[in-house]
LOZA-186111 format. One line per 10 residues: number of its first residue (from 1); their letters; for each residue x, y, z of N, C-alpha, C, O. Coordinates in steps of 0.02 Angstrom, whole numbers, plus 50000, padded with zeros to 5 digits. Example, Ala and Ser with C-alpha at 12.3 -4.5 7.8 and 13.67 -1.06 7.14 Angstrom:
1> as> 50660 49716 50390 50615 49775 50390 50660 49835 50390 50712 49834 50423 | 50642 49888 50354 50684 49947 50357 50645 50002 50394 50670 50057 50402 $
This chain:
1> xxxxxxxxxx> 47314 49164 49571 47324 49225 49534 47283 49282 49565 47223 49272 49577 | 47311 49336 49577 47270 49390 49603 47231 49417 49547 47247 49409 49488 | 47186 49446 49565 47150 49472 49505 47145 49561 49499 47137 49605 49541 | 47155 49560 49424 47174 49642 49412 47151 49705 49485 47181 49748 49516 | 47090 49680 49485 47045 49739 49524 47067 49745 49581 47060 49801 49604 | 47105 49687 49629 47133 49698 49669 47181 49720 49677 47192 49757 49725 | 47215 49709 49643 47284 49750 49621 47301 49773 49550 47324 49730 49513 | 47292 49835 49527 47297 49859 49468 47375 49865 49448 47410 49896 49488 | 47400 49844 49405 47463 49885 49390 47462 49888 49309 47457 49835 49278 | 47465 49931 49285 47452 49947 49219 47511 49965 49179 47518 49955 49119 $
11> xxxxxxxxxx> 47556 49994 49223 47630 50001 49203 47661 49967 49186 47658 49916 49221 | 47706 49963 49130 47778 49917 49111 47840 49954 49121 47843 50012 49101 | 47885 49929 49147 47950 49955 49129 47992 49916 49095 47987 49860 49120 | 48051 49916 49030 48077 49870 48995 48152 49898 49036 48168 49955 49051 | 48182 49844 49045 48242 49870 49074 48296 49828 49026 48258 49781 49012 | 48357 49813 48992 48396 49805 48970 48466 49801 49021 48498 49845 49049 | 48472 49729 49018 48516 49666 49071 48566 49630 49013 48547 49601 48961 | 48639 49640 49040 48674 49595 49013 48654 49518 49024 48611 49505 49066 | 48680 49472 48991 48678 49396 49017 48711 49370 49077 48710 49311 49094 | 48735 49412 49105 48757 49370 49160 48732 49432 49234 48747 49429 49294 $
21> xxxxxxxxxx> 48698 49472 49201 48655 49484 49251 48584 49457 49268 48563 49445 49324 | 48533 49448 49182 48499 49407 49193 48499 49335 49213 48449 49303 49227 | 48562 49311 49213 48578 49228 49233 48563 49256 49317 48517 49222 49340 | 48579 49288 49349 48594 49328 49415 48507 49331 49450 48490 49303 49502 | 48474 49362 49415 48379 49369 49412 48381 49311 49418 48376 49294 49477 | 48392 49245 49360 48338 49202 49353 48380 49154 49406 48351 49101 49415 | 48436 49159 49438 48446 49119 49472 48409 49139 49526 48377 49094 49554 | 48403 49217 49560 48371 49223 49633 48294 49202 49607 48254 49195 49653 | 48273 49191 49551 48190 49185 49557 48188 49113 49574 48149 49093 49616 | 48236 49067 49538 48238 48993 49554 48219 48968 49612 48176 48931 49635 $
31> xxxxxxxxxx> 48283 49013 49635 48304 48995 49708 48243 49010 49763 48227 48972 49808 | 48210 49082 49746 48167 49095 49809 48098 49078 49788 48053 49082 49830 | 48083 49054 49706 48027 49031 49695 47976 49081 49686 47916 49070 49695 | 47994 49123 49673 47972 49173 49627 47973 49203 49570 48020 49186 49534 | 47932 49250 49543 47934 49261 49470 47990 49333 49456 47990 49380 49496 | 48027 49330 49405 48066 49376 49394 48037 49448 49405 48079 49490 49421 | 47981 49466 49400 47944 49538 49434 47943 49552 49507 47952 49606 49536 | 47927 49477 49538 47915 49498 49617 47991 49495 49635 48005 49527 49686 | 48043 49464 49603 48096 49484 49636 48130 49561 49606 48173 49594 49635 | 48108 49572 49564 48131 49643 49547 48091 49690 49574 48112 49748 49569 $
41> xxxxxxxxxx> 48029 49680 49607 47997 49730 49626 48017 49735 49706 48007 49788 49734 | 48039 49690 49737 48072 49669 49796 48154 49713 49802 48177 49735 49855 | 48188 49718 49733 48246 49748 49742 48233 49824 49729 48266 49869 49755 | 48179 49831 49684 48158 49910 49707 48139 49949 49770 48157 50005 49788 | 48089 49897 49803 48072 49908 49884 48144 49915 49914 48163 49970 49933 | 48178 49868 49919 48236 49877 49965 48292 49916 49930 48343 49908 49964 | 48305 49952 49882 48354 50013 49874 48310 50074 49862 48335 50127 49843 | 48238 50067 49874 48214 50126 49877 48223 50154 49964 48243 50208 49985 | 48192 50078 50008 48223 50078 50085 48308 50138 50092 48320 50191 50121 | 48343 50097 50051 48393 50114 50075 48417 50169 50052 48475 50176 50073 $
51> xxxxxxxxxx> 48395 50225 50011 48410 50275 49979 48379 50323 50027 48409 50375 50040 | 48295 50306 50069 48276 50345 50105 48305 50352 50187 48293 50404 50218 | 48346 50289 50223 48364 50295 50269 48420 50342 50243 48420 50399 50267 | 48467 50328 50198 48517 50366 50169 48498 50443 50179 48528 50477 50221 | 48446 50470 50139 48456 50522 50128 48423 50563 50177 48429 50624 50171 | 48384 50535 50232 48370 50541 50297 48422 50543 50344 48411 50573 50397 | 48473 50519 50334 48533 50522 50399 48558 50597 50357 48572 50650 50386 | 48559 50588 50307 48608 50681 50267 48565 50727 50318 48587 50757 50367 | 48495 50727 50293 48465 50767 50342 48464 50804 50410 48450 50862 50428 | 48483 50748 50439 48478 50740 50499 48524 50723 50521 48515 50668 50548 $
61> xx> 48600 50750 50526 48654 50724 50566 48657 50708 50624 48637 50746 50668 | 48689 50637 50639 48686 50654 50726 48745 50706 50766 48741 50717 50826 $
């Protein structure tokens, strides 16, 4: 277990999931052996990724 001081997060967010999206969560946590946060905090990292390459190519046409 990491301990608070090293990593603070003090925030909650409640998010509201049909059932067969949470069946969807708890199957990728199964599967990759992780806890339903680190995989949601994992799908935030990667569509936050992808919103910034996104809105970096608008920018910047080739």
């Amino acid at each position: 277990m990491s301990n608070i001081k090293d990593n603070p997060r003090y925030n909650v967010i409640s998010l509201r999931v049909s059932d067969q999206e949470k069946a969807v969560i708890n199957e990728v946590s199964r599967l990759t052996r992780k806890s339903v946060s680190q995989v949601m905090l994992e799908a935030i990292r990667s569509y936050s990724r992808d919103v910034s390459l996104f809105s970096a190519e608008s920018r910047y046409p080739a």
